[in-house]
C-alpha positions in Angstrom: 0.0 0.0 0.0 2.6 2.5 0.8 4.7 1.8 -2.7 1.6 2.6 -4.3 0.5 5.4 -2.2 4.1 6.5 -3.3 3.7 5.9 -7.1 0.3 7.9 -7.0 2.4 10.5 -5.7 5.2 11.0 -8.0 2.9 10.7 -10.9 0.8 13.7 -9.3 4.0 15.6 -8.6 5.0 14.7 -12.1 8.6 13.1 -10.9 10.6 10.8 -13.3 13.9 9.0 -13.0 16.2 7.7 -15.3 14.5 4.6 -17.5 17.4 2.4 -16.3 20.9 3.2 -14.4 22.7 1.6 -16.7 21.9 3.7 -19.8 23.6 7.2 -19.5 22.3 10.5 -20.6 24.0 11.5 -24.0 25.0 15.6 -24.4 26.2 17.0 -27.6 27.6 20.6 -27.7 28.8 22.4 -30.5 30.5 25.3 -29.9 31.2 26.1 -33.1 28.7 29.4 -33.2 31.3 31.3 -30.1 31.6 34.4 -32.3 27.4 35.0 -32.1 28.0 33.8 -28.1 25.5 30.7 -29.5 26.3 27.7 -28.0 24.0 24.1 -29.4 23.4 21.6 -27.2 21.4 18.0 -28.0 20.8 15.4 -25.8 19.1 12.5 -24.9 17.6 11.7 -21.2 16.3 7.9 -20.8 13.5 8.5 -19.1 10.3 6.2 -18.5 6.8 6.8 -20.6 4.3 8.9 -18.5 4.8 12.9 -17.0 8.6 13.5 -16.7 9.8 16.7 -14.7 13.5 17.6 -16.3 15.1 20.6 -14.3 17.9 23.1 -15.2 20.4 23.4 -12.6 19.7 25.8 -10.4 22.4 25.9 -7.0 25.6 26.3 -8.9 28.5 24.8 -6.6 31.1 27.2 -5.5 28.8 30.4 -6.4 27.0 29.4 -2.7 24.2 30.6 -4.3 20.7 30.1 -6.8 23.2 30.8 -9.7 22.1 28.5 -13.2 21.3 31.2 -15.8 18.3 30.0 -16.6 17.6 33.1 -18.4 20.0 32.4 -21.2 18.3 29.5 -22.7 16.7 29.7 -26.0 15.4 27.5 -28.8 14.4 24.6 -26.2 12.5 21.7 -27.7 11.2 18.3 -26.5 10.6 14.9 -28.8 11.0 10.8 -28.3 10.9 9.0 -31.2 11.6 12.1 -33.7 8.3 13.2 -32.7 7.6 16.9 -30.6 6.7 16.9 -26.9 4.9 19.8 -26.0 6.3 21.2 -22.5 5.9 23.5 -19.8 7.4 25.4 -17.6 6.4 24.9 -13.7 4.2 27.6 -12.6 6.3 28.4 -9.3 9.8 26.8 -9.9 11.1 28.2 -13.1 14.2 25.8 -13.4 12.0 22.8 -13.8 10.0 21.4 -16.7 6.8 19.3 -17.6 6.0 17.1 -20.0 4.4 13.6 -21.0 6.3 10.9 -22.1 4.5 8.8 -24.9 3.9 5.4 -24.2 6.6 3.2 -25.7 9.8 5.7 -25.7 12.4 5.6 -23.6 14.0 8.2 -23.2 13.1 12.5 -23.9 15.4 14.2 -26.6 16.2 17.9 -25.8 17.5 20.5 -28.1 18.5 24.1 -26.9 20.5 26.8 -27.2 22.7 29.0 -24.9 23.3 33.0 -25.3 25.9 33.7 -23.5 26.1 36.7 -21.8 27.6 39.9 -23.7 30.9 41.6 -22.2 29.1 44.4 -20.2 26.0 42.3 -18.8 25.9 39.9 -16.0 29.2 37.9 -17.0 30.7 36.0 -13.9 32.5 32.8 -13.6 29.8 30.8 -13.3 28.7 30.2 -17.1 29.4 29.6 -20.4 31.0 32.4 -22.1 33.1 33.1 -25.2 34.8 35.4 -27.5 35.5 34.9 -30.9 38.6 33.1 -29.7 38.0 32.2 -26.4 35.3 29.7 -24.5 34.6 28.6 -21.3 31.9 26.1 -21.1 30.1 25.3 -18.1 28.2 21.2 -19.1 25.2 22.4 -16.5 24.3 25.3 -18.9 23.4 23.4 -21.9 21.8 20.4 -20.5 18.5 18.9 -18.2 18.2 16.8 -16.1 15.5 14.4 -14.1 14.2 16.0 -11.3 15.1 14.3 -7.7 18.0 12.4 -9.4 21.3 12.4 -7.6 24.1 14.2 -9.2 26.4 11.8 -8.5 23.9 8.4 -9.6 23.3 10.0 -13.0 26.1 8.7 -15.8 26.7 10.8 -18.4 28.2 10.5 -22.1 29.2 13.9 -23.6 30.7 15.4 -26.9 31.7 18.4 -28.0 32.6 19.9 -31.1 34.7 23.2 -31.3 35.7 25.6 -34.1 38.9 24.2 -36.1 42.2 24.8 -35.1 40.7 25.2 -31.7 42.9 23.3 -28.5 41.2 22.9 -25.1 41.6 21.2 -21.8 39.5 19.8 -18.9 40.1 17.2 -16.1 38.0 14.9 -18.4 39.0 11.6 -19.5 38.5 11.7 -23.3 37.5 8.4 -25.5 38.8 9.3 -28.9 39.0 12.9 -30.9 39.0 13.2 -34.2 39.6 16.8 -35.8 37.3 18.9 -34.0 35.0 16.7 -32.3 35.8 15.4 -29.0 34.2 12.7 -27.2 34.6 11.9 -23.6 34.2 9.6 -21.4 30.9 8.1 -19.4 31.2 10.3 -16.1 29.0 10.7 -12.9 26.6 14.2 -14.2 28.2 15.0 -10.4 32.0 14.7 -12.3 30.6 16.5 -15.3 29.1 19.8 -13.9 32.8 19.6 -11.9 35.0 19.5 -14.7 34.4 22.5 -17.4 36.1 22.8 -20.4 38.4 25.7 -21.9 39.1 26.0 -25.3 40.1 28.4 -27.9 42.2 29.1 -30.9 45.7 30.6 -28.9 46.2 28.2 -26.0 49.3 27.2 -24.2 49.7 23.9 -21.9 52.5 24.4 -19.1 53.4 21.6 -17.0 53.7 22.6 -13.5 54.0 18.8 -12.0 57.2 16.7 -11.7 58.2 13.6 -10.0 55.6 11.6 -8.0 53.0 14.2 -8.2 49.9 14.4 -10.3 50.0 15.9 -13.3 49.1 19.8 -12.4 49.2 21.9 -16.0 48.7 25.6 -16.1 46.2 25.9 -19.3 46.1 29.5 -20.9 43.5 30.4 -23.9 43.8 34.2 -25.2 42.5 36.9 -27.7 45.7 36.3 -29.5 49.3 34.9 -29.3 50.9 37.9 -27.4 48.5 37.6 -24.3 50.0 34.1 -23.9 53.4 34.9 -22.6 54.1 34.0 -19.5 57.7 34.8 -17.9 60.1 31.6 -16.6 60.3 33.2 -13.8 56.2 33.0 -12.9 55.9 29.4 -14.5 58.7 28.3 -11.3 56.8 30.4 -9.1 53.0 28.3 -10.0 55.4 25.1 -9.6 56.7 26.2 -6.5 52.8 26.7 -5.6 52.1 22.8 -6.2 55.3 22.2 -4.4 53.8 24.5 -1.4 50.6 23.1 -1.7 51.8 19.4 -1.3 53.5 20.2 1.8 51.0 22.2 3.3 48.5 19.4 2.9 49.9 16.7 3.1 49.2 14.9 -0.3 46.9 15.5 -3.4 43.3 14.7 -3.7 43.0 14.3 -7.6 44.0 12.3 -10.7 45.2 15.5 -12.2 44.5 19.2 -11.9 44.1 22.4 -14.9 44.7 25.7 -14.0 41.8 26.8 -16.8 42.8 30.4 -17.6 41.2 33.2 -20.3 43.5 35.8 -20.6 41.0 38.0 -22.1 39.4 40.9 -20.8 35.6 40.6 -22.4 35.5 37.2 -20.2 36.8 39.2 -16.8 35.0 37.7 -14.2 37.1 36.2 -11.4 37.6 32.5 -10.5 35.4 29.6 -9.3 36.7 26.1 -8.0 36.0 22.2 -9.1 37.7 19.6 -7.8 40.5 18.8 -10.3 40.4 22.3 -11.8 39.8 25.8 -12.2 38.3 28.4 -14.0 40.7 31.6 -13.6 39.3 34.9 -15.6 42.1 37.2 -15.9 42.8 40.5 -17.7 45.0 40.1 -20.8 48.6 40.1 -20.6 47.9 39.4 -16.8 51.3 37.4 -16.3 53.3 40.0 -17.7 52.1 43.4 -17.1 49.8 44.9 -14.9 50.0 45.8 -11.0 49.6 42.2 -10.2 52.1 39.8 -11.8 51.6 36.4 -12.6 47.7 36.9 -11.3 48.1 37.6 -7.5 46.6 35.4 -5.3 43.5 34.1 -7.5 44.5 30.9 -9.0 46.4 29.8 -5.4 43.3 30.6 -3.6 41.5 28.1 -6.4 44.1 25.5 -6.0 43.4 25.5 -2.0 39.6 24.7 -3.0 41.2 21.6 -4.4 41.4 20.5 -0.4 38.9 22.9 1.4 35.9 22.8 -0.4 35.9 20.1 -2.6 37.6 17.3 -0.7 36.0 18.7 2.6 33.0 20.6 2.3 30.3 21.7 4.9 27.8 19.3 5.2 24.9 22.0 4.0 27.2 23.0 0.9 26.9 19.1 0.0 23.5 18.6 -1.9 22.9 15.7 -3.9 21.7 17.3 -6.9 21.3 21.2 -8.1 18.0 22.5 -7.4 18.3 21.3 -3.3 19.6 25.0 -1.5 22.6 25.3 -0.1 23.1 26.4 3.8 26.1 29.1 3.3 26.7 29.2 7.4 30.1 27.9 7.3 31.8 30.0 4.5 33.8 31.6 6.7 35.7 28.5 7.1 35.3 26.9 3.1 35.9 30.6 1.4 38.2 32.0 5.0 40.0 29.3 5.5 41.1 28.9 1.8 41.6 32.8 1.6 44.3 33.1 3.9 46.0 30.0 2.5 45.6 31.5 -0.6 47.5 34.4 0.4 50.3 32.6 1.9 50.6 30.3 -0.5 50.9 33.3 -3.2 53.8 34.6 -0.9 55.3 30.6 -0.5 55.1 30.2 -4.1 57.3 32.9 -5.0 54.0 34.8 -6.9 54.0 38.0 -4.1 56.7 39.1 -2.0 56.0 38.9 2.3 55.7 42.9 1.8 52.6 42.6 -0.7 51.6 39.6 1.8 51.8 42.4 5.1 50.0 45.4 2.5 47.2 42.6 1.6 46.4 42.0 5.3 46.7 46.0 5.9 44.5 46.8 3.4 41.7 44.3 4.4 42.3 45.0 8.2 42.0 48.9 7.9 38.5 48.4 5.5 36.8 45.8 7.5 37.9 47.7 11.0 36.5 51.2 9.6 33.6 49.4 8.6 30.5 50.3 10.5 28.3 47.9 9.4 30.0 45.2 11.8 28.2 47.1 14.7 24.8 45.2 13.6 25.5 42.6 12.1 27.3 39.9 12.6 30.1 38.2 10.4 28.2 34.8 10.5 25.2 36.6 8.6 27.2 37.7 5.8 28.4 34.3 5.4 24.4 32.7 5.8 22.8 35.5 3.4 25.9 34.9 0.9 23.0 34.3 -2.1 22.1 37.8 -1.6 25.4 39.0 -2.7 25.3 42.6 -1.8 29.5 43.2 -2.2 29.7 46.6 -4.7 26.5 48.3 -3.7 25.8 51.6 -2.5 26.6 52.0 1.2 28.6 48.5 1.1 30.2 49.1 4.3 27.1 49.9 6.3 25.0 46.7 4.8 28.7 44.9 4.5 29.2 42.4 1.7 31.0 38.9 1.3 32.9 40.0 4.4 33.6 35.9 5.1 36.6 35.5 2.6 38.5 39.1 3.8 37.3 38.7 7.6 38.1 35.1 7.7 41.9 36.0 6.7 42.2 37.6 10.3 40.6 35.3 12.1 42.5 32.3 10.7 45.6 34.2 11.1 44.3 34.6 14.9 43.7 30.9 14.9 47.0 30.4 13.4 49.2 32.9 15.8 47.4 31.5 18.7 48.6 27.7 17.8 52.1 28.7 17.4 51.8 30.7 21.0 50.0 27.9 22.5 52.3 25.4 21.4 55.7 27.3 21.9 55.7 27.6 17.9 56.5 23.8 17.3 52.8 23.4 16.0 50.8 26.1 13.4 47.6 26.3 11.2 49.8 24.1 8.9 49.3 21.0 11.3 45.6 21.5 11.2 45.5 21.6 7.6 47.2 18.6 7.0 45.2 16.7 9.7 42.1 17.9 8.6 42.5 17.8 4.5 44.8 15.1 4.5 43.5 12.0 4.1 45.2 9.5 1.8 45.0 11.1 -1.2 44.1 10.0 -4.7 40.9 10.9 -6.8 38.5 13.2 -5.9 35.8 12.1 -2.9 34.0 14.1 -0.8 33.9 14.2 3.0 31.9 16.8 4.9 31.9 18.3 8.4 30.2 20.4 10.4 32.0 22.9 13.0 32.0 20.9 15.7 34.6 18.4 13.8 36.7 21.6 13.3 36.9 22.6 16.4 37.5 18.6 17.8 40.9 18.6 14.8 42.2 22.2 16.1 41.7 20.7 19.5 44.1 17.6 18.9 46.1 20.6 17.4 46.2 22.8 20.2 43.9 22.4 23.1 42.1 25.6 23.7 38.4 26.9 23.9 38.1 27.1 20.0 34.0 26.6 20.3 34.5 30.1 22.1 37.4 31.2 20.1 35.2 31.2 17.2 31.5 32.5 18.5 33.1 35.5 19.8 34.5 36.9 16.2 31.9 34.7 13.9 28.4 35.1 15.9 28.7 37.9 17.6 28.8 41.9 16.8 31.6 43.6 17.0 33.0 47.1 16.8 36.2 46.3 15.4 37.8 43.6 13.3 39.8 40.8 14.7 43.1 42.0 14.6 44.8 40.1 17.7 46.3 38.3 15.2 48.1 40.6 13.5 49.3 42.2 17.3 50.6 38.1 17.9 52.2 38.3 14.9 53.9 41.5 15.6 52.5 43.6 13.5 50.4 46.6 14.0 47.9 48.4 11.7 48.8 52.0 11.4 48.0 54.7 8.5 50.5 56.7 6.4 49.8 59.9 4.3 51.6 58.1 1.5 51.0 54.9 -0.6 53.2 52.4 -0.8 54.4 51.8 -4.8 56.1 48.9 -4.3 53.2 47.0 -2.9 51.0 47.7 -5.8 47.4 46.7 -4.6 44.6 45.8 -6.7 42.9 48.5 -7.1 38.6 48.4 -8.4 37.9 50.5 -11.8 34.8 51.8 -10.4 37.0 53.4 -7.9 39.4 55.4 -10.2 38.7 58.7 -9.5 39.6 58.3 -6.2 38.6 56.4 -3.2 39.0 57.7 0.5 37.4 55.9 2.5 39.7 56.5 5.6 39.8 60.1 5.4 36.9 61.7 3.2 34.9 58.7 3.2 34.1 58.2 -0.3 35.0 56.6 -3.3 34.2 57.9 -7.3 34.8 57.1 -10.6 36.5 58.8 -13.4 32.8 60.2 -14.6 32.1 62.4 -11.3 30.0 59.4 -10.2 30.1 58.9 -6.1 29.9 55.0 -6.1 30.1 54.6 -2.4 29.7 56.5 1.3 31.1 55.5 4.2 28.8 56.2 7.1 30.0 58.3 9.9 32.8 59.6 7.7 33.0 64.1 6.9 31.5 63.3 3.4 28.7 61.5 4.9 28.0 63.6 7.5 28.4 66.8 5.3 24.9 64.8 3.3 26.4 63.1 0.4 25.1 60.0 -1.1 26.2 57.1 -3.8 24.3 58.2 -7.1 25.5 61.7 -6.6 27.8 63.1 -9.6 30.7 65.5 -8.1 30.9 68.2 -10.4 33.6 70.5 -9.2 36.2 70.5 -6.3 36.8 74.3 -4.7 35.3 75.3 -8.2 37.2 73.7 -10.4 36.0 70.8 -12.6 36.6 67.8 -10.8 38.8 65.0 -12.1 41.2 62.4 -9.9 43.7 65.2 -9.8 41.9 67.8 -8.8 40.2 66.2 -5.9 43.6 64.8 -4.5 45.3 68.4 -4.9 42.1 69.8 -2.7 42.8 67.1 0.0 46.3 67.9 0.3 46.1 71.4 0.5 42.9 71.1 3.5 46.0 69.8 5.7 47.1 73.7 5.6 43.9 75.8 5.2 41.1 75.8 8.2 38.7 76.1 4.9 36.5 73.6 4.2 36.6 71.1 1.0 33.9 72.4 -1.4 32.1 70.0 -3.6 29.8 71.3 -6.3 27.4 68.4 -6.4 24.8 67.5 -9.0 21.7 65.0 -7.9 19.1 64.9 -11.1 18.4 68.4 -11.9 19.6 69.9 -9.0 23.1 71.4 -7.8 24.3 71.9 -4.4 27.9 72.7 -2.5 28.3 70.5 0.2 31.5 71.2 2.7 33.7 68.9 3.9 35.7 69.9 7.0 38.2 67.6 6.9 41.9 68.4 6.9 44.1 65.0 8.6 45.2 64.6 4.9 45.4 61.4 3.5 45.3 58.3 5.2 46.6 54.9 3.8 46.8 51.3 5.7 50.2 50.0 6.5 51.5 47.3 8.8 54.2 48.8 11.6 56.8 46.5 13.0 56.7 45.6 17.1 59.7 44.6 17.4 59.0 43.3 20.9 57.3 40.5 19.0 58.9 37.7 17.2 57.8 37.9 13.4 55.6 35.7 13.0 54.2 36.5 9.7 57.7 36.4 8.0 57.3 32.6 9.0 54.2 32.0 8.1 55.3 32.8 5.1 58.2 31.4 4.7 60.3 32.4 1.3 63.9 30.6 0.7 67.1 32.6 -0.8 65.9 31.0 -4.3 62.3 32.2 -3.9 63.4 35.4 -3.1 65.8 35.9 -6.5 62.8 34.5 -8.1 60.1 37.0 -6.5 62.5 39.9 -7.5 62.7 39.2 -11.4 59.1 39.0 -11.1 58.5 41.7 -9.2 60.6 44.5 -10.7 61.1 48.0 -9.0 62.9 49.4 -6.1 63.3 47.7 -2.8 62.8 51.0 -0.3 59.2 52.4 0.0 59.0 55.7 -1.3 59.6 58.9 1.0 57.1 59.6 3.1 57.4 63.4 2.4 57.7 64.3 -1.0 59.0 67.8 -1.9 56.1 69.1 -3.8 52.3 69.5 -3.3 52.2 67.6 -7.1 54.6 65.0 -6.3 52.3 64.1 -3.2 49.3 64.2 -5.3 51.0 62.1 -7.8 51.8 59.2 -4.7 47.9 59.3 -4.5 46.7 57.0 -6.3 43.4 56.3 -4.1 42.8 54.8 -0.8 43.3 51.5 -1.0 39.7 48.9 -1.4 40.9 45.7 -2.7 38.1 43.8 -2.7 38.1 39.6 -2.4 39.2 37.6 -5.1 
């Protein structure tokens, strides 16, 4: 009675599983069409006669969020037997579809199309995308699915044909190629939505593996050949990285491992994780130019996923198909966690020096302790609300954004300091890590945990209240950011009236006409446009708002320069800053009386403390030579007073906001 009860229900619901678990789901994609952003995509679902639900996948892993662009599929047709099924979408779940299944077939074919996204619209990491040279393709986009199947029960058999002359890679076992068509094979759908592929008609394969280890290749498609190069020097600096990263944990947890890199700047997104992989968006020329060579910390902090994240993952971040929702409440340990290593790894590797290593942590200590959101709420919200996304808005500070991957760094670097203190420095972080993402190595599995079995590893680490440790800077408010790390370390977070050259921060484009948010308290672009206030700072209190254009500074028509001249000269006039505002059709001088100058975060030496961030980091005499030739340019910081007003404003380049990667 109750497996018929059952079957009444899942007809009602309109439920169907695979026909039989030994006959995969086939997916063709050509990819031929990437100069109209068209991908094709055909497959073939075995399915049993009777109403069929397929879905679209919906929770994207690593996004932490509702992410499947849904909204990009076109041309989306049903048949069995070369005859059309009329379908429709569900009436309160828009990623799942309905149709009947004719008596006799076996299986639901599906045709469709994905648009993806133009430079300029919504174009992040997590979806197919393309140039006329370039791809990434994300399987998930171009595919359905039965609804209630599990990810990793589901076998799939996928193809996919790319333009000629094209190269890719993916962490995909192939079955045979033949020009441009490329077959691969049978996979878990669970293996398939991990493993993306990048192709395009300029690509490079480096080799970043030797000896025992797996094979770890650094895989770079471009607009054209130039944006290729790479320098020696950064090639031994990623193998140092897989060197670093071995140590650190302990052994490898895949068969082999892409880097996946477009240098291209249409496809600028950022990075996203899989198990055996990555997907690293970078600028063009992005290893040999820019003001962070060799791609700063974003493809270690991608590589650390490999072990936290992937191998061990939060028990709610582990859902058995795409449509379940994810529970974000422990991001501050899968994104944290893997953001600090990322950052020392970078500096390990030989990729940033320990002096960009110390202005990183200043520049993420000084924006998350001036920011006065923290005072309501609490770090672990920004971590459970992480599908709401609200990093780059108006007023960011005040509503704070993805605060668990910057946040996190300090408090594992408290975690960390405290272990070495606790333990008379003959245990770290590094012990945890390789306790706790060990493991025997091998191909990718999955083991979850829940913060209690963090806090029971740190324990057999270093006894200590860690339960405490860790409701006290992740569940509670605070007015400040944790920063008793940094004090362990011995370090201290001060503020200079000049900015550092050397250490060359990240800086955010929508920021370029200046950002001040420890001194004026507002950031604009080069168009006048005030992107962001900081509340409780002069040019909030003086009435200004995000929207606002800034027309003039002291009367003169405002550009970077001109507003970086006015805030020098404040420091000798009692007269107010004047800003000539315009909001819709109306114009208004606000004053700003504000005349401290400029303010810029920097970490000071205690040297009553032992340096503890030196070895956490860790470089050798050979990473050092190699760091340098890297890293060109002069090894003293640059005076602190300049001789001229214009040479000061010149050292301005903005208040430093570098945001997560």
């Amino acid at each position: 009675m109750r497996r018929l009860i059952l079957a009444v229900v899942l007809m009602v619901a309109g439920v169907c599983s695979l026909a039989s678990a030994a006959t995969p789901i086939t997916v063709s994609i050509d990819a031929t069409d990437v100069s109209r952003r068209l991908f094709h995509s055909t497959s073939s679902v075995p399915v049993p006669s009777g109403p069929c639900t397929l879905v679209f996948a919906k929770w994207i892993p690593g996004t932490h969020s509702p992410a499947g662009m849904i909204q990009q599929i076109a041309g989306l047709k049903f048949s069995a037997g070369g005859k059309p099924i009329a379908w429709h979408r569900d009436l309160v779940d828009m990623y799942a579809f309905h149709c009947d299944v004719p008596e006799g077939a076996s299986a639901v074919d599906v045709a469709m199309d994905f648009v993806a996204p133009a430079e300029g619209n919504f174009l992040s990491e997590n979806t197919t995308a393309s140039t006329a040279d370039v791809a990434i393709v994300h399987w998930e986009s171009l595919m359905l699915y039965p609804q209630g199947a599990k990810a990793s029960d589901v076998t799939v058999q996928a193809s996919i044909k790319l333009p000629a002359g094209w190269d890719f890679a993916t962490p995909l076992p192939q079955d045979e190629k033949s020009e441009n068509q490329v077959k691969f094979s049978q996979v878990s759908l669970y293996t398939l939505v991990d493993s993306p592929v990048l192709a395009g008609r300029h690509f490079k394969k480096i080799k970043l593996s030797s000896g025992s280890t797996p094979l770890t290749e650094l895989d770079l498609a471009a607009d054209d050949e130039a944006n290729l190069e790479i320098r020696p020097q950064t090639v031994d600096a990623y193998k140092h990285l897989v060197t670093e990263a071995g140590k650190l944990f302990g052994t490898y947890h895949y068969s082999e491992y892409h880097f996946l890199v477009t240098l291209s700047d249409p496809l600028i997104g950022g990075g996203l994780e899989h198990h055996q992989c990555s997907e690293d968006r970078m600028r063009a020329g992005s290893f040999v130019d820019g003001p962070m060579v060799g791609g700063g910390s974003l493809l270690p902090h991608e590589y650390v996923h490999s072990w936290n994240g992937k191998y061990r993952r939060p028990a709610g971040l582990a859902t058995s198909d795409y449509q379940q929702p994810m529970k974000d409440d422990l991001l501050w340990v899968y994104e944290g966690l893997t953001e600090y290593y990322g950052e020392v790894l970078t500096a390990r590797s030989g990729l940033n020096t320990q002096r960009q290593f110390r202005q990183r942590l200043a520049n993420l200590a000084a924006a998350l302790d001036n920011e006065p959101g923290r005072g309501w709420r609490p770090l672990a919200d920004t971590a459970i609300a992480a599908q709401l996304d609200s990093d780059g808005h108006d007023f960011e500070s005040w509503r704070r954004g993805l605060d668990y991957y910057d946040e996190g760094v300090l408090i594992w670097l408290d975690a960390d300091t405290l272990i070495r203190k606790q333990t008379g420095e003959k245990k770290s972080l590094d012990d945890f890590c390789k306790l706790f993402h060990g493991g025997k190595g091998g191909p990718p599995e999955l083991k979850t945990y829940e913060l209690a079995d963090v806090v029971a590893a740190l324990n057999d680490v270093a006894p200590y209240d860690w339960a405490k440790f860790f409701d006290e800077r992740v569940t509670q408010v605070s007015e400040h950011a944790p920063l008793a790390g940094l004090q362990r370390a011995g370090w201290k977070l001060i503020y200079a009236d000049t900015q550092d050259n050397n250490d060359r921060p990240q800086q955010r484009r929508r920021f370029a006409g200046g950002s001040f948010p420890y001194s004026l308290g507002f950031a604009v672009n080069m168009e006048g446009q005030i992107v962001d206030v900081t509340v409780g700072k002069p040019a909030f209190n003086a009435g200004l708002s995000a929207g606002m254009k800034l027309v003039a500074v002291n009367m003169r028509q405002f550009s970077a320069n001109v507003l970086r001249d006015a805030l020098l000269a404040a420091e000798k006039s009692k007269d107010p800053i004047e800003l000539l505002i315009q909001a819709g059709e109306h114009f208004k001088i606000y004053k700003l009386d504000y005349h401290d100058g400029p303010r810029y975060p920097r970490l000071e030496r205690v040297s009553a403390q032992p340096d503890l961030l030196a070895k956490i980091t860790r470089q050798s005499d050979i990473l050092e030579k190699i760091i340098k030739s890297i890293v060109p340019g002069p090894a003293t910081a640059p005076a602190t007073q300049p001789a001229s007003l214009r040479e000061r404003s010149a050292a301005i380049k903005s208040d430093d906001l570098a945001g997560h990667i």
